[in-house]
PDB file of N, CA, C and O in Angstrom:
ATOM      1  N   UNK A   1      48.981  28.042   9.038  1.00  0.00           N
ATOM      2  CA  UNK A   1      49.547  27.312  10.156  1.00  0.00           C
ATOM      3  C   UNK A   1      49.002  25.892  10.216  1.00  0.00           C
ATOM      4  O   UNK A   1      49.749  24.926  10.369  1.00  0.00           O
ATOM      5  N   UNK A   2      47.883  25.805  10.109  1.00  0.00           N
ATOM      6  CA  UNK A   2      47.279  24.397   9.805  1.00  0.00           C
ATOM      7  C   UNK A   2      47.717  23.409   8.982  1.00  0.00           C
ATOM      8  O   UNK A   2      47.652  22.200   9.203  1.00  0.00           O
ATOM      9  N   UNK A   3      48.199  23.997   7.953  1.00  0.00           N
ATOM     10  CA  UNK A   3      48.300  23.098   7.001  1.00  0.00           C
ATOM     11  C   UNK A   3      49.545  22.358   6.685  1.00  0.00           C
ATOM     12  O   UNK A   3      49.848  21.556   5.802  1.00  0.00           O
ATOM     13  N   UNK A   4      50.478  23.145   8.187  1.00  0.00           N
ATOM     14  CA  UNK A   4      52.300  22.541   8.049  1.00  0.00           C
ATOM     15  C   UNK A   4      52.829  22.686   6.706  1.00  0.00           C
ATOM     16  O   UNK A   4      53.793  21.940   6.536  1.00  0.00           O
ATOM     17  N   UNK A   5      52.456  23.564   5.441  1.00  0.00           N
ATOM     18  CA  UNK A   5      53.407  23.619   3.999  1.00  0.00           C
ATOM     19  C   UNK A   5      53.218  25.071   3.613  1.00  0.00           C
ATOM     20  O   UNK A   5      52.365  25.866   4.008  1.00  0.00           O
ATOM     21  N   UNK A   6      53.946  25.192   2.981  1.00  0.00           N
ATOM     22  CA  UNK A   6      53.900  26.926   2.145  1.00  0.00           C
ATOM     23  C   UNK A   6      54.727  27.277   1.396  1.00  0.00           C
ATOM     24  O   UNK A   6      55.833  26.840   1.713  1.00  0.00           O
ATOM     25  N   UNK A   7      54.722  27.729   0.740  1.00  0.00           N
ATOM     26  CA  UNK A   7      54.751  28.303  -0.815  1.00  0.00           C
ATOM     27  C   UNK A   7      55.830  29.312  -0.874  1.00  0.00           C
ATOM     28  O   UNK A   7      55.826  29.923   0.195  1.00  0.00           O
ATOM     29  N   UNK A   8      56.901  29.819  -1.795  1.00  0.00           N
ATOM     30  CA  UNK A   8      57.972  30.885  -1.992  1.00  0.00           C
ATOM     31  C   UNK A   8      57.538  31.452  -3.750  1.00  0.00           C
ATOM     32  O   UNK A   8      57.254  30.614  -4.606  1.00  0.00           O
ATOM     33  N   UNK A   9      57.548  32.385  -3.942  1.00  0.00           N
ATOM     34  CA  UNK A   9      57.834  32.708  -5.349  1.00  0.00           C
ATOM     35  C   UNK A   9      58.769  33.907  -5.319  1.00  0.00           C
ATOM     36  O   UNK A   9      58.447  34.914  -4.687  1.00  0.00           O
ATOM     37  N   UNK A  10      59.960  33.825  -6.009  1.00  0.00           N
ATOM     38  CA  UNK A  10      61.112  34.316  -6.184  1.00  0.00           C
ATOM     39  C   UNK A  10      60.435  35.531  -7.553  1.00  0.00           C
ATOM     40  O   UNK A  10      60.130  35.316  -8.726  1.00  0.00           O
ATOM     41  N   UNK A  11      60.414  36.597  -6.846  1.00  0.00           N
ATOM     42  CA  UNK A  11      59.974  37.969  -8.286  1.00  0.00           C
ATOM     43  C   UNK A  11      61.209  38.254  -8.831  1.00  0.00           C
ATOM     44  O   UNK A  11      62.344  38.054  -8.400  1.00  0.00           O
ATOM     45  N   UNK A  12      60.765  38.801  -9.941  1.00  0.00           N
ATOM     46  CA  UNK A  12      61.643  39.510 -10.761  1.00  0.00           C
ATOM     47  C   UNK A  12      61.851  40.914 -10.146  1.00  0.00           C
ATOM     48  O   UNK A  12      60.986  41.466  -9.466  1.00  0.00           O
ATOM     49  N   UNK A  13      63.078  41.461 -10.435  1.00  0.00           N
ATOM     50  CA  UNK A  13      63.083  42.418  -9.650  1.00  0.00           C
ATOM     51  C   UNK A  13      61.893  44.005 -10.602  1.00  0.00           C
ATOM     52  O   UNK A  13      61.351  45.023 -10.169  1.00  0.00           O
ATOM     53  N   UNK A  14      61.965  43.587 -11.484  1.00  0.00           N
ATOM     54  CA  UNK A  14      61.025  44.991 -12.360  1.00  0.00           C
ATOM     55  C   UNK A  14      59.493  44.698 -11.672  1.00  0.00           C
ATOM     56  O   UNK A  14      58.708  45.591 -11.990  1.00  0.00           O
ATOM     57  N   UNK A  15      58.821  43.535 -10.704  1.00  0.00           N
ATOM     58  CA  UNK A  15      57.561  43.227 -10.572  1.00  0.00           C
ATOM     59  C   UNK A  15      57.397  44.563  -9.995  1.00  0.00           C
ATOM     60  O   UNK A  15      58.256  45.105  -9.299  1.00  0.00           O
ATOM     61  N   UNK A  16      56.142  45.131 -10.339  1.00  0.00           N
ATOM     62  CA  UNK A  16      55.872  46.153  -9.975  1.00  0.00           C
ATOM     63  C   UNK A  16      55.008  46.473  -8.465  1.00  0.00           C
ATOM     64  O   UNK A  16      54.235  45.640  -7.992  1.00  0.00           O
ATOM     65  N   UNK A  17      55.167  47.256  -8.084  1.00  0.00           N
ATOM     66  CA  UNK A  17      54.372  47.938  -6.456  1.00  0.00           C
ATOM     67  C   UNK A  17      53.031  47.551  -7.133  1.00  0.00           C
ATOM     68  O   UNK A  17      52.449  46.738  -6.414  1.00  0.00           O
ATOM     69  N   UNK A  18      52.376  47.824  -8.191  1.00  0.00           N
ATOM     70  CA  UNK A  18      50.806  47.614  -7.812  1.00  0.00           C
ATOM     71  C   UNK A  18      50.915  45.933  -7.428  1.00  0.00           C
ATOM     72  O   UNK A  18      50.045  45.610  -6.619  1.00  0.00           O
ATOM     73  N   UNK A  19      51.450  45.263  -7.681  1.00  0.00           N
ATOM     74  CA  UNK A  19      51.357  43.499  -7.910  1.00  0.00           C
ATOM     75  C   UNK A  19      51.639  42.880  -6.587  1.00  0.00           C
ATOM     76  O   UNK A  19      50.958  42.074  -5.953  1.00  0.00           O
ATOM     77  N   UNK A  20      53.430  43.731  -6.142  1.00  0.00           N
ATOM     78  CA  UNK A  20      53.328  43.535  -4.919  1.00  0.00           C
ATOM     79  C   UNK A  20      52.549  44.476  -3.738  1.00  0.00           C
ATOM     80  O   UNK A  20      53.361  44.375  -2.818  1.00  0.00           O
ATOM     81  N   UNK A  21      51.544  45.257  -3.271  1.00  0.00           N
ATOM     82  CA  UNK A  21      51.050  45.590  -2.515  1.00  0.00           C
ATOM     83  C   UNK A  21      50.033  45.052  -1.910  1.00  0.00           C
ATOM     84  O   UNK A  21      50.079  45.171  -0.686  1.00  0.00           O
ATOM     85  N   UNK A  22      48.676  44.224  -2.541  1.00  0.00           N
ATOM     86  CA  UNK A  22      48.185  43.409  -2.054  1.00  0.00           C
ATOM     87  C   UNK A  22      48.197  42.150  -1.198  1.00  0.00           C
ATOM     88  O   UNK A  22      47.255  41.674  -0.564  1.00  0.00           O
ATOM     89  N   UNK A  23      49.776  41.584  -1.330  1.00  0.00           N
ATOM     90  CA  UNK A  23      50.090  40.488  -0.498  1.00  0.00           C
ATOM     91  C   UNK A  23      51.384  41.286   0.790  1.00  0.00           C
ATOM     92  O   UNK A  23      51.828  40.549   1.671  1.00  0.00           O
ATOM     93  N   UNK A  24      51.777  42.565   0.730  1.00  0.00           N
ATOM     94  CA  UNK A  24      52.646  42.877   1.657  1.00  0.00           C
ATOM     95  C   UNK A  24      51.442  43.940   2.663  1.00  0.00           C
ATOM     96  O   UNK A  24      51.449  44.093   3.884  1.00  0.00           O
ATOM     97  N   UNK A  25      50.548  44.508   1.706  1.00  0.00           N
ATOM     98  CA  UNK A  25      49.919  45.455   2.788  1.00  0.00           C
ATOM     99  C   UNK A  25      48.564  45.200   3.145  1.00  0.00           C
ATOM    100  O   UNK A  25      47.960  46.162   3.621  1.00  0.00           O
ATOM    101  N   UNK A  26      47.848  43.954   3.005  1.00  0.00           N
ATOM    102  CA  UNK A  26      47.023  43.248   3.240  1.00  0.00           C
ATOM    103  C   UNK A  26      46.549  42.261   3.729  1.00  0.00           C
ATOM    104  O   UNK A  26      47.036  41.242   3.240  1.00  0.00           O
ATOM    105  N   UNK A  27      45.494  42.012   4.804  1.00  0.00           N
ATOM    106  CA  UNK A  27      45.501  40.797   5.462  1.00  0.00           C
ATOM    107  C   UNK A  27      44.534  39.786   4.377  1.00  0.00           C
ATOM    108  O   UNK A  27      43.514  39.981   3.715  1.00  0.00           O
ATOM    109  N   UNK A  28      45.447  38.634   4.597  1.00  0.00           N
ATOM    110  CA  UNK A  28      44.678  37.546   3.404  1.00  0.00           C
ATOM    111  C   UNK A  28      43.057  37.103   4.208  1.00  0.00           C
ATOM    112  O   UNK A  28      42.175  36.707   3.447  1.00  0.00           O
ATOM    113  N   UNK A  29      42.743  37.192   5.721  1.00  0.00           N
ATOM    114  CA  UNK A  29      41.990  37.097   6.046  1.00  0.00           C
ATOM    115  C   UNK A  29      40.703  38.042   5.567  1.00  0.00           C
ATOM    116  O   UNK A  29      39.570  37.560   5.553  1.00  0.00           O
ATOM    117  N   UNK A  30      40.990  39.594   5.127  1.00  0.00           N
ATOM    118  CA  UNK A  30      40.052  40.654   4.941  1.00  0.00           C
ATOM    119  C   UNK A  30      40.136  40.600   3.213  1.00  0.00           C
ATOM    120  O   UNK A  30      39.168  41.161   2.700  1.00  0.00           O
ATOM    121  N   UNK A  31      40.890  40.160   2.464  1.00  0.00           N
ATOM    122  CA  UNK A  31      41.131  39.815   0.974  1.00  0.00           C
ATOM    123  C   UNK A  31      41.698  38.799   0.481  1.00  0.00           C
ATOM    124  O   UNK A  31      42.537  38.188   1.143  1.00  0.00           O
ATOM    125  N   UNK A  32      41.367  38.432  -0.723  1.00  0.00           N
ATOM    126  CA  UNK A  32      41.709  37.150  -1.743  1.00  0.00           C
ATOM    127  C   UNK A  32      42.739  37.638  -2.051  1.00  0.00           C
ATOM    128  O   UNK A  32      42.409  38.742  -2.486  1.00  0.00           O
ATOM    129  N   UNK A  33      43.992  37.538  -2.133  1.00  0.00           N
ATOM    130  CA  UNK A  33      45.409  37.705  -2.611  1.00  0.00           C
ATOM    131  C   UNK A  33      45.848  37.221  -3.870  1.00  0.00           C
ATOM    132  O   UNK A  33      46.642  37.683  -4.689  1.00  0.00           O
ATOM    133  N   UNK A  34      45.128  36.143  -3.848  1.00  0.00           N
ATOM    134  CA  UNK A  34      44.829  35.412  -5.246  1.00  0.00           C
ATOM    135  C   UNK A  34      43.921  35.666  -6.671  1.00  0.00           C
ATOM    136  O   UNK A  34      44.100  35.400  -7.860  1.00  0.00           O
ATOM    137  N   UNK A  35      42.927  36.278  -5.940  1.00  0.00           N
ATOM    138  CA  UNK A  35      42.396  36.515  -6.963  1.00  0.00           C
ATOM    139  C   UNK A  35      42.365  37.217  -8.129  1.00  0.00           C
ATOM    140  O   UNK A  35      41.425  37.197  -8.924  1.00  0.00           O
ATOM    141  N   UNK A  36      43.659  38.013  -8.282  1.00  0.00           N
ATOM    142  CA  UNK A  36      44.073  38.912  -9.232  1.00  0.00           C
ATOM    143  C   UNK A  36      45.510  38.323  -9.933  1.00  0.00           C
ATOM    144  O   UNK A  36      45.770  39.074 -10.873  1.00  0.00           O
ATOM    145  N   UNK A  37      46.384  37.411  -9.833  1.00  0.00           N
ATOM    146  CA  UNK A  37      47.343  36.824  -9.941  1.00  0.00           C
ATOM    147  C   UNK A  37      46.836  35.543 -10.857  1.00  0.00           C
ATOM    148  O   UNK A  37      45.719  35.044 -10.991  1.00  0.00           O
ATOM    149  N   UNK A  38      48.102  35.224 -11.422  1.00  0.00           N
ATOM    150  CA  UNK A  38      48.149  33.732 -12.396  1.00  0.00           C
ATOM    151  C   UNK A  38      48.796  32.787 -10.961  1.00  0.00           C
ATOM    152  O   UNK A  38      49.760  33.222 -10.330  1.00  0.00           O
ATOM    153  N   UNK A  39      48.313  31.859 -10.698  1.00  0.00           N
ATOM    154  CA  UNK A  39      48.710  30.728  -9.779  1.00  0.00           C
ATOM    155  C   UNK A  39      48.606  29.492 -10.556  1.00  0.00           C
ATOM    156  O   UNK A  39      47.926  29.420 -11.580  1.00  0.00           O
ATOM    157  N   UNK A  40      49.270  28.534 -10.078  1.00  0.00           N
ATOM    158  CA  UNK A  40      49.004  27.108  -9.808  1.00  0.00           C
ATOM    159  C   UNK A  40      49.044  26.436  -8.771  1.00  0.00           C
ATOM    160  O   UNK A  40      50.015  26.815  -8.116  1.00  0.00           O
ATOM    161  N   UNK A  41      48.421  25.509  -8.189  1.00  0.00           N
ATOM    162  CA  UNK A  41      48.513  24.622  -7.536  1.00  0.00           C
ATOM    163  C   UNK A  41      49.699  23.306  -7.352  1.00  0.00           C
ATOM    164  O   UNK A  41      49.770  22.283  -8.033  1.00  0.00           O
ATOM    165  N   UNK A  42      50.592  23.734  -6.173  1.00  0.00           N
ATOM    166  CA  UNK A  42      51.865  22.990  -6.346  1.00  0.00           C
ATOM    167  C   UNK A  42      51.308  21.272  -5.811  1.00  0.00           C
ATOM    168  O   UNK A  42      50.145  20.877  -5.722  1.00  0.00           O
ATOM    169  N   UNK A  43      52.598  20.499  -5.519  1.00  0.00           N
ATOM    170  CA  UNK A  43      52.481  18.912  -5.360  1.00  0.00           C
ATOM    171  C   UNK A  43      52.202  19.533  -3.887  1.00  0.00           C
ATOM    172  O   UNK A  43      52.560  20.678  -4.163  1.00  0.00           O
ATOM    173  N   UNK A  44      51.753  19.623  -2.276  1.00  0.00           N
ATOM    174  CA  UNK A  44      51.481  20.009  -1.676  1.00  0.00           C
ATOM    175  C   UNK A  44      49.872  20.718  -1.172  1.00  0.00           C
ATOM    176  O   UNK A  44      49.304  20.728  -0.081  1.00  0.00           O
ATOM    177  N   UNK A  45      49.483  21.287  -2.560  1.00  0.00           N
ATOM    178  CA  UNK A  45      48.492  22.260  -2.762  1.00  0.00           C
ATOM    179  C   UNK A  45      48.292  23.845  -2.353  1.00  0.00           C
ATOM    180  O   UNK A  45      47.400  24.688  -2.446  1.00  0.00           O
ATOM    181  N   UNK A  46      49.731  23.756  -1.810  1.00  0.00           N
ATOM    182  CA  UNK A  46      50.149  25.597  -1.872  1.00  0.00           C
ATOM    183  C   UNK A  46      50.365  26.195  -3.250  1.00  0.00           C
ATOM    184  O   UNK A  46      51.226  25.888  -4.075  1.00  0.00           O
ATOM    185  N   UNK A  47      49.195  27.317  -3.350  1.00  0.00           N
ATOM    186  CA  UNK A  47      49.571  27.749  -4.622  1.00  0.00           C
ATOM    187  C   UNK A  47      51.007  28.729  -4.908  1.00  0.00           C
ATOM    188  O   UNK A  47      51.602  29.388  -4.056  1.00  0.00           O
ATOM    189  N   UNK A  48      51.260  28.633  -5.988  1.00  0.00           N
ATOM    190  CA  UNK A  48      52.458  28.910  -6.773  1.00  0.00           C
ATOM    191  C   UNK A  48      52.142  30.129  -7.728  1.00  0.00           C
ATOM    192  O   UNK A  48      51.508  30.155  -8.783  1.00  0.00           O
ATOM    193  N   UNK A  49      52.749  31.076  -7.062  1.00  0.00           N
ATOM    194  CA  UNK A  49      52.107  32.350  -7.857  1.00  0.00           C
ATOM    195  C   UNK A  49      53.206  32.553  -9.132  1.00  0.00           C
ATOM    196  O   UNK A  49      54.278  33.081  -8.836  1.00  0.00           O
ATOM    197  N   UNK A  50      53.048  32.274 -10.114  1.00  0.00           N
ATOM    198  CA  UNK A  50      53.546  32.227 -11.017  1.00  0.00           C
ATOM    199  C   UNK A  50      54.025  34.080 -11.846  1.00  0.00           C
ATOM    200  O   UNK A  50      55.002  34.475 -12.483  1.00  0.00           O
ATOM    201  N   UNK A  51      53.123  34.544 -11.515  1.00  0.00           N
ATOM    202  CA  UNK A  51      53.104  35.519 -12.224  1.00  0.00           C
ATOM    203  C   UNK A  51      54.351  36.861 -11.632  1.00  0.00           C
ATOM    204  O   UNK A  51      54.398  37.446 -10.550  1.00  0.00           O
ATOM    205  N   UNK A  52      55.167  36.974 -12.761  1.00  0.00           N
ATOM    206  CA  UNK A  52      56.142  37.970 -12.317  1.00  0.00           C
ATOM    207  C   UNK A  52      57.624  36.884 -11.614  1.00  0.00           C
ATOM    208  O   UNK A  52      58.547  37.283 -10.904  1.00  0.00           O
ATOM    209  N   UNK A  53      57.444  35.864 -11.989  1.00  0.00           N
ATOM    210  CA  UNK A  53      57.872  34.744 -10.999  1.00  0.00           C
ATOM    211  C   UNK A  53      59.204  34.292 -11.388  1.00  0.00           C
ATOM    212  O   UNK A  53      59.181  33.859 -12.540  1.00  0.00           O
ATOM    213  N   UNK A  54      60.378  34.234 -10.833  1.00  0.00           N
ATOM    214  CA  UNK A  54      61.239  33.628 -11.908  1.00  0.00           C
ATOM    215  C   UNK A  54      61.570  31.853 -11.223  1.00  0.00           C
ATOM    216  O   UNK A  54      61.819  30.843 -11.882  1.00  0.00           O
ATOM    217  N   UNK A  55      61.466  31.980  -9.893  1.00  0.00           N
ATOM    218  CA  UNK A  55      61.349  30.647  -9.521  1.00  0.00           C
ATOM    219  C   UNK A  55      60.080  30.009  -8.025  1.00  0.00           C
ATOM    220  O   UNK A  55      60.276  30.675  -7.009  1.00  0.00           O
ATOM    221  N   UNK A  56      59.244  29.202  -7.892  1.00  0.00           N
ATOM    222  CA  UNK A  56      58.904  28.884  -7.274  1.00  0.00           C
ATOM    223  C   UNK A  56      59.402  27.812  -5.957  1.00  0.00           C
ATOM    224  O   UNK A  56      60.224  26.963  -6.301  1.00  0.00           O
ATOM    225  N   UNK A  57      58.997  27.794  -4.587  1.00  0.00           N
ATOM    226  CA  UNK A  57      59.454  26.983  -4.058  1.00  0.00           C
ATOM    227  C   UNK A  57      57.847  26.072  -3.118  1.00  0.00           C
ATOM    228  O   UNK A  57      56.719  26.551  -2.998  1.00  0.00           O
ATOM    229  N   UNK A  58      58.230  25.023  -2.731  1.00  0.00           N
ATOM    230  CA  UNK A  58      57.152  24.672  -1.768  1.00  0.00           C
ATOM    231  C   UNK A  58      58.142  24.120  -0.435  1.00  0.00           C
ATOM    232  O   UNK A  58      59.292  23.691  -0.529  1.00  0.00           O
ATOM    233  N   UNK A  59      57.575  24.226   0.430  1.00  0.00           N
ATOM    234  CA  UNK A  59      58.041  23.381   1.830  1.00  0.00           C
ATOM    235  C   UNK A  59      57.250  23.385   3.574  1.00  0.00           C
ATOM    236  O   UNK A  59      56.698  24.266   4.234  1.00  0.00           O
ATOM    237  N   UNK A  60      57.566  21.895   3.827  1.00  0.00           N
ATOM    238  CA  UNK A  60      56.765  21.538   4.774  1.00  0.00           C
ATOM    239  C   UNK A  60      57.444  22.136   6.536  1.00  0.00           C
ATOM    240  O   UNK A  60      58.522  21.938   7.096  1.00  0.00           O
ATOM    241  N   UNK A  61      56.509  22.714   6.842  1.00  0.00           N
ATOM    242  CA  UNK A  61      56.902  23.132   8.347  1.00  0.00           C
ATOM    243  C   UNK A  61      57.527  22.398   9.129  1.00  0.00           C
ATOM    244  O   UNK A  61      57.088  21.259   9.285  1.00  0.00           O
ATOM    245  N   UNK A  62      58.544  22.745   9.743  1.00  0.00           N
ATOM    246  CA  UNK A  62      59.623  21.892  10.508  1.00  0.00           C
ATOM    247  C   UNK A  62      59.534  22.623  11.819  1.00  0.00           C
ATOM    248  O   UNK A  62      59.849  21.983  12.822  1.00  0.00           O
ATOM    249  N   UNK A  63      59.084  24.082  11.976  1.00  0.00           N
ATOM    250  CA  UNK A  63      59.582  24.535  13.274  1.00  0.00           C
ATOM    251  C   UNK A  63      58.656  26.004  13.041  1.00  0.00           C
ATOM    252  O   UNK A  63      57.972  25.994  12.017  1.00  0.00           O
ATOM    253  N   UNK A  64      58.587  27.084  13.779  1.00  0.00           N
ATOM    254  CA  UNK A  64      58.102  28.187  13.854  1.00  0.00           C
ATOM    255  C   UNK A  64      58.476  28.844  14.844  1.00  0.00           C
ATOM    256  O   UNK A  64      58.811  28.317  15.905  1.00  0.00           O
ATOM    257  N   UNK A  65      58.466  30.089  14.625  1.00  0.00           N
ATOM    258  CA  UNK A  65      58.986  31.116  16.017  1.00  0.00           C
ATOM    259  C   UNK A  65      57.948  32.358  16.077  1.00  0.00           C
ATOM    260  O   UNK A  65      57.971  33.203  15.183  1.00  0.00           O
ATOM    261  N   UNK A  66      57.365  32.412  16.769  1.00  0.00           N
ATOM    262  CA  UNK A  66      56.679  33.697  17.073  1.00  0.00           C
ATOM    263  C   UNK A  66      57.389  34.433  18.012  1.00  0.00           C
ATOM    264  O   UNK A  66      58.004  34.197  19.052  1.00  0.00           O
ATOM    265  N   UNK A  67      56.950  35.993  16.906  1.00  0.00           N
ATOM    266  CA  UNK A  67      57.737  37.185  17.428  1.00  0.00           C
ATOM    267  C   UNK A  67      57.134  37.982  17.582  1.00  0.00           C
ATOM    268  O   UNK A  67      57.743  39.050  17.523  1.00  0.00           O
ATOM    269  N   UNK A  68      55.776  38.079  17.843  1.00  0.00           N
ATOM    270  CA  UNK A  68      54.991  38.588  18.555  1.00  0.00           C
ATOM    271  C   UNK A  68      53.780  39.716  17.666  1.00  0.00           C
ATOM    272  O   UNK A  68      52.762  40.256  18.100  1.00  0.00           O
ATOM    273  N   UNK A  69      54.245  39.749  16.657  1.00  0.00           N
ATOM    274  CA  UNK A  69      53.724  40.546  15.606  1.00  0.00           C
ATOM    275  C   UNK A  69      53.410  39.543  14.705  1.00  0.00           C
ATOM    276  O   UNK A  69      52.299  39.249  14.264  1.00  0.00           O
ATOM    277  N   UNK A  70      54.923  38.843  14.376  1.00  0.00           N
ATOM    278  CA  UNK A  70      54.674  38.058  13.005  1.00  0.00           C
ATOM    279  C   UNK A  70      55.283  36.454  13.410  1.00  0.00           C
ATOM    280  O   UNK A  70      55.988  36.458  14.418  1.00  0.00           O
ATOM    281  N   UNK A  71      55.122  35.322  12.853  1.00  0.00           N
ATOM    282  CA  UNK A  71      55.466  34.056  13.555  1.00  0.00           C
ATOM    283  C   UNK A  71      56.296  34.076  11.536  1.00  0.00           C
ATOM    284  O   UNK A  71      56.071  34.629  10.460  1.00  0.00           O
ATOM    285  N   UNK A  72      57.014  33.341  11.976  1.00  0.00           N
ATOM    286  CA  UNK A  72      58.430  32.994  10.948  1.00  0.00           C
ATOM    287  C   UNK A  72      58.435  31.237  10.985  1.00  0.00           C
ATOM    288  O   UNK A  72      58.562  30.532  11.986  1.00  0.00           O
ATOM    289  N   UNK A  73      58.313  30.938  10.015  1.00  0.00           N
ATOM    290  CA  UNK A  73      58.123  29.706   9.456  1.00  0.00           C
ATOM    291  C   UNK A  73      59.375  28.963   8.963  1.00  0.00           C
ATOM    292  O   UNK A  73      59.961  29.214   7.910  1.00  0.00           O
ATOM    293  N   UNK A  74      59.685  28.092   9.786  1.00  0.00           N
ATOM    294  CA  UNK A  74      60.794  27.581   8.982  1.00  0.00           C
ATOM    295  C   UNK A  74      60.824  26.279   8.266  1.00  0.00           C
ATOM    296  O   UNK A  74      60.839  25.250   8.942  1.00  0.00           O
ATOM    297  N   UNK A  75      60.834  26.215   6.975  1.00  0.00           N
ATOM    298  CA  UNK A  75      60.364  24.759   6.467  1.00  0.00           C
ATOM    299  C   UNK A  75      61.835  23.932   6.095  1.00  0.00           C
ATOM    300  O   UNK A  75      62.941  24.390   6.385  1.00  0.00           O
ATOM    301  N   UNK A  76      61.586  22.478   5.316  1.00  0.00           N
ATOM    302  CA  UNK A  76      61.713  21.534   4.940  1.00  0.00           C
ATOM    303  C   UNK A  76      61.466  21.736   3.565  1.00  0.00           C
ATOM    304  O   UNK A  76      60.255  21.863   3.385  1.00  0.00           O
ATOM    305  N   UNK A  77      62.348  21.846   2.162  1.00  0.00           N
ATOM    306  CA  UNK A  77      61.872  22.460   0.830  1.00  0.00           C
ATOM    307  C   UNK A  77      61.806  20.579  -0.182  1.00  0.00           C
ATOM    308  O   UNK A  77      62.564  19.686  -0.561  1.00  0.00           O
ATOM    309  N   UNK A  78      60.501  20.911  -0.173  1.00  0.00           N
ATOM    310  CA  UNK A  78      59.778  19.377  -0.677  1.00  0.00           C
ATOM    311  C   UNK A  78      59.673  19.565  -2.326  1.00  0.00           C
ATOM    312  O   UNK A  78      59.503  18.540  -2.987  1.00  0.00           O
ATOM    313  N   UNK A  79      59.758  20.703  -2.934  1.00  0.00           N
ATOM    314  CA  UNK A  79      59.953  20.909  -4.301  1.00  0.00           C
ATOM    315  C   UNK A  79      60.157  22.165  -4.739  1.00  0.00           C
ATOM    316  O   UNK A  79      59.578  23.134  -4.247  1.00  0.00           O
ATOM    317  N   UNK A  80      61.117  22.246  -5.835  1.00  0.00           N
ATOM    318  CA  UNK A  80      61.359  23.775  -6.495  1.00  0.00           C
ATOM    319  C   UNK A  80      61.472  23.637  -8.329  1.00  0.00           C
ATOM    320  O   UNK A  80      61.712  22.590  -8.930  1.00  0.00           O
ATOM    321  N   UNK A  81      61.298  24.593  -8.771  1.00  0.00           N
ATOM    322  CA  UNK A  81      61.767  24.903  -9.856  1.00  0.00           C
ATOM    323  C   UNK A  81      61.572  26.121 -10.038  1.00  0.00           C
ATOM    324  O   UNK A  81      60.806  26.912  -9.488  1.00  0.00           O
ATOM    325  N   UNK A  82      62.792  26.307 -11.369  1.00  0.00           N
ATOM    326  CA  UNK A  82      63.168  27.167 -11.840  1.00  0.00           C
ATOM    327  C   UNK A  82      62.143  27.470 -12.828  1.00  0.00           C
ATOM    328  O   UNK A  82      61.664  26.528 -13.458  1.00  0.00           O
ATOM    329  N   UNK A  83      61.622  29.007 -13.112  1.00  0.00           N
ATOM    330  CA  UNK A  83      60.861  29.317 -14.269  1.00  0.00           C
ATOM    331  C   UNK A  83      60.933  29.711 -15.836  1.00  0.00           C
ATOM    332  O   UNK A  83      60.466  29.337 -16.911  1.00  0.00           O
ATOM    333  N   UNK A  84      61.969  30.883 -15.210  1.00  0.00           N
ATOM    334  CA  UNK A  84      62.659  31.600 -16.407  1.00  0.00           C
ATOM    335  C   UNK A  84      63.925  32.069 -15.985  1.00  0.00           C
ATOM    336  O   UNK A  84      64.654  32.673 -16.772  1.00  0.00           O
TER     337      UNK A  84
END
């Protein structure tokens, strides 16, 4: 929330449950999400999880809605590409 930018990576659909479970059933506050993944560092400095990835996105916060559980981010898309 601080940082007004954030990050998209578009999976392949074969990425597997072990790869995605750490970032859907885990708080990034109680674990590194990263630390098991290939990343880069986008123009922004949101990393870009590359791995399993077929396209990345970055974009800057324009607005937000909290829904009481989860707040929904709606950005401004400041760079993308395609991977594979």
């Amino acid at each position: 929330m601080k940082s007004k930018v954030f990050s998209a990576s578009v999976l392949e659909e074969s990425t597997p449950m072990t790869f995605l479970g750490p970032f859907g059933f885990k708080s990034g506050r109680d674990f590194d999400k990263l630390s098991k993944v290939s990343f880069r560092a986008g123009i922004t400095g949101c990393p870009l999880i590359t791995e399993h990835a077929l396209s990345v996105l970055e974009a800057e916060v324009i607005d937000l809605v909290d829904l009481g559980t989860h707040t929904v981010f709606i950005g401004n898309v400041v760079s993308s590409e395609i991977l594979t």
